[in-house]
VOBA-1610 file (N, C-alpha, C; in pm, whole numbers, padded with zeros to 5 digits, always signed):
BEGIN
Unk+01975-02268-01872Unk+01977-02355-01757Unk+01927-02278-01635Unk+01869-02341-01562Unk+01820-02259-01440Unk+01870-02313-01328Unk+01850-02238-01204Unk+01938-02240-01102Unk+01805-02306-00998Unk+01858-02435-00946Unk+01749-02494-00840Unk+01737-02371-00723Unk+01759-02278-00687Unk+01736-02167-00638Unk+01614-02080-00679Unk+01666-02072-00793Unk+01556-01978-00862Unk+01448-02050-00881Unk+01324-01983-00881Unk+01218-02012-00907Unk+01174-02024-01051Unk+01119-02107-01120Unk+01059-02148-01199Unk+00913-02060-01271Unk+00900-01959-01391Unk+00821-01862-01367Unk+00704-01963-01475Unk+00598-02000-01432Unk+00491-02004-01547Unk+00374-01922-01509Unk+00330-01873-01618Unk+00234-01804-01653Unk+00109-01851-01580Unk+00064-02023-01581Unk-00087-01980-01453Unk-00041-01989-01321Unk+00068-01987-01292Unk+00087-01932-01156Unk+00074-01818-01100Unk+00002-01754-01013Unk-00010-01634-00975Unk+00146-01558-00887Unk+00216-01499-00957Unk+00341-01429-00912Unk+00298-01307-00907Unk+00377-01244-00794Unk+00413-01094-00754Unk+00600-01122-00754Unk+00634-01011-00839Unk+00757-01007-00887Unk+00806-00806-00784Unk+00897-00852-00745Unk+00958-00683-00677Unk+01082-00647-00672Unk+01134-00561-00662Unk+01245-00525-00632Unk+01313-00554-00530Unk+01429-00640-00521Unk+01483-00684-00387Unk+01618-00516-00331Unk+01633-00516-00264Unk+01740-00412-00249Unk+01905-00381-00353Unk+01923-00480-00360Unk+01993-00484-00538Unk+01966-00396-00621Unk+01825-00488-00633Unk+01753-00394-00743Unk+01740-00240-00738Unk+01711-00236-00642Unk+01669-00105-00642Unk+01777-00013-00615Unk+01902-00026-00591Unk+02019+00034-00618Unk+02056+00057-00717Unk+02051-00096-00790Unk+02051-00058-00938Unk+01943+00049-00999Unk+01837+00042-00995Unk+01743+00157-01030Unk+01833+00320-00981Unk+01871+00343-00844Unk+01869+00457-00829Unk+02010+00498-00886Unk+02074+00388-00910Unk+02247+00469-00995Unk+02159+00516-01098Unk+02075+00479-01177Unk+02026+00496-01322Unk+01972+00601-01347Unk+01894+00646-01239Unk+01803+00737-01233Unk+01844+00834-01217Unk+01996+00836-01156Unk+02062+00944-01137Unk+02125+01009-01194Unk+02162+00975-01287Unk+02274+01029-01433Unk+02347+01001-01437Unk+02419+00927-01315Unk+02527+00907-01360Unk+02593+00794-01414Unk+02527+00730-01473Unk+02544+00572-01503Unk+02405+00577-01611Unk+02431+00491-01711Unk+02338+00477-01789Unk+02294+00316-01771Unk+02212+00244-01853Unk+02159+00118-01765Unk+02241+00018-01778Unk+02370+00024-01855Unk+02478-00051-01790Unk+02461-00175-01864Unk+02518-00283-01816Unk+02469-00433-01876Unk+02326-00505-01904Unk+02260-00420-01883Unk+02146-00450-01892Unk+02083-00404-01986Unk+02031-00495-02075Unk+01941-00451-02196Unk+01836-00347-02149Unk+01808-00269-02272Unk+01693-00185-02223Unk+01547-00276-02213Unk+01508-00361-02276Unk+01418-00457-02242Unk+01441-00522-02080Unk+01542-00548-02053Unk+01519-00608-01917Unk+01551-00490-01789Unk+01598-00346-01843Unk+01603-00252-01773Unk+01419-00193-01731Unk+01365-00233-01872Unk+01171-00187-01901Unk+01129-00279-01755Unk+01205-00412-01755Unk+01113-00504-01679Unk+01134-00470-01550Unk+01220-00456-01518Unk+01327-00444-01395Unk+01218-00320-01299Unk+01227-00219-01413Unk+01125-00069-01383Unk+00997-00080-01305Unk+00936-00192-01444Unk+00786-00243-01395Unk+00773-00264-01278Unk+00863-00369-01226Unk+00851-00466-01067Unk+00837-00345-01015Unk+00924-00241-01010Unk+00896-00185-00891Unk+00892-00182-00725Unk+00792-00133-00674Unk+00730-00197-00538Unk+00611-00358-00540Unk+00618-00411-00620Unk+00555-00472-00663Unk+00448-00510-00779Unk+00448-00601-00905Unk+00351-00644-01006Unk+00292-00786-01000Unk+00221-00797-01055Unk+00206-00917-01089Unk+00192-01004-01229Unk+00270-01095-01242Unk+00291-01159-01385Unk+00176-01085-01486Unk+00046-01108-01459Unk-00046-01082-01534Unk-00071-00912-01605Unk+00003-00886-01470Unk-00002-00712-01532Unk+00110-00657-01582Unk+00257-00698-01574Unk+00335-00702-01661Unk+00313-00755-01805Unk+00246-00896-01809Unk+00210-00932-01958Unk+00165-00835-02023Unk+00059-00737-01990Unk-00040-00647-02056Unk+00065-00556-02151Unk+00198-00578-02134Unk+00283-00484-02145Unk+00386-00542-02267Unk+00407-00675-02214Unk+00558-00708-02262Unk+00510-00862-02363Unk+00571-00942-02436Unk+00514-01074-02506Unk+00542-01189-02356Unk+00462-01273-02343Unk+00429-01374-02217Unk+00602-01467-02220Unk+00645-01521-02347Unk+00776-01605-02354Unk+00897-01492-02319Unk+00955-01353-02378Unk+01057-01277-02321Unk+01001-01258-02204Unk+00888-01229-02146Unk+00896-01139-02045Unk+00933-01259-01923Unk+00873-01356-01963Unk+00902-01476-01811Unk+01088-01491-01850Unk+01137-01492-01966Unk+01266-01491-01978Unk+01351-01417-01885Unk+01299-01273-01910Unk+01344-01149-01817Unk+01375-01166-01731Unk+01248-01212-01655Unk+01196-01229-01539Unk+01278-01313-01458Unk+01308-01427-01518Unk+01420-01544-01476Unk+01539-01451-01461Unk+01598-01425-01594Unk+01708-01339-01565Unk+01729-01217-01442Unk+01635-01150-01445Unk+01648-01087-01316Unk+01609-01115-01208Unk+01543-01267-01181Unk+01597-01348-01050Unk+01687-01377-01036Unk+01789-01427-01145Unk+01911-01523-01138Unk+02025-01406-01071Unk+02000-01293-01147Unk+02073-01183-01099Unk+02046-01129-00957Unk+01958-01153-00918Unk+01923-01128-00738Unk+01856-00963-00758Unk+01803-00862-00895Unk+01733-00800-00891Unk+01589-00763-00834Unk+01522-00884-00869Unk+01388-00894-00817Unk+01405-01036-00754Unk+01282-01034-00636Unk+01209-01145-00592Unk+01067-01172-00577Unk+01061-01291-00573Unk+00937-01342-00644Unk+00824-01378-00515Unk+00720-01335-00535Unk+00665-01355-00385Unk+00502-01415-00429Unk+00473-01509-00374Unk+00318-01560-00357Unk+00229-01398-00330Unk+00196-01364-00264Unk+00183-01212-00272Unk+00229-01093-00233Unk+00190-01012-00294Unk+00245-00888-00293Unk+00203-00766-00226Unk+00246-00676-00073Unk+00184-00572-00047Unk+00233-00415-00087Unk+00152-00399-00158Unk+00217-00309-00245Unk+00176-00105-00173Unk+00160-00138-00064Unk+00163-00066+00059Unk+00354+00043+00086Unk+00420-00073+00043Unk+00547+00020+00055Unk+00638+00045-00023
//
């Protein structure tokens, strides 16, 4: 079920997917040792990684299968990990 909040991910839509500040907390407990990736599958920990400072759907695909990865992807919107942006400046 999806959340009228969340955005809706299809594939010919052009998305930039990023790390919201969440996220990226979550990244740096991980990175740090002292916590391992926690509730999070290592598949959606892979995706989580990708975003980064910013991707875009198309260049994550190159990576992951098109049906899990928009799955992910949902999931770590729903979770407030990443956000989803028309574009992306990938400057910072």
């Amino acid at each position: 079920m999806t959340s009228i909040h969340t955005p809706v991910i299809t594939s010919a839509e052009p998305r930039c997917f990023r790390l919201t500040p969440r996220g990226r907390a979550c990244v740096t407990v991980v990175e740090s040792g002292e916590q391992t990736v926690g509730s999070l599958s290592r598949y959606l920990h892979d995706v989580l990684m990708l975003c980064g400072s910013g991707a875009w759907f198309d260049q994550l695909r190159q990576f992951m299968p098109p049906r899990s990865l928009e799955e992910s992807l949902q999931s770590l919107l729903t979770l407030g990990l990443i956000e989803c942006q028309e574009g992306c400046d990938f400057t910072h």
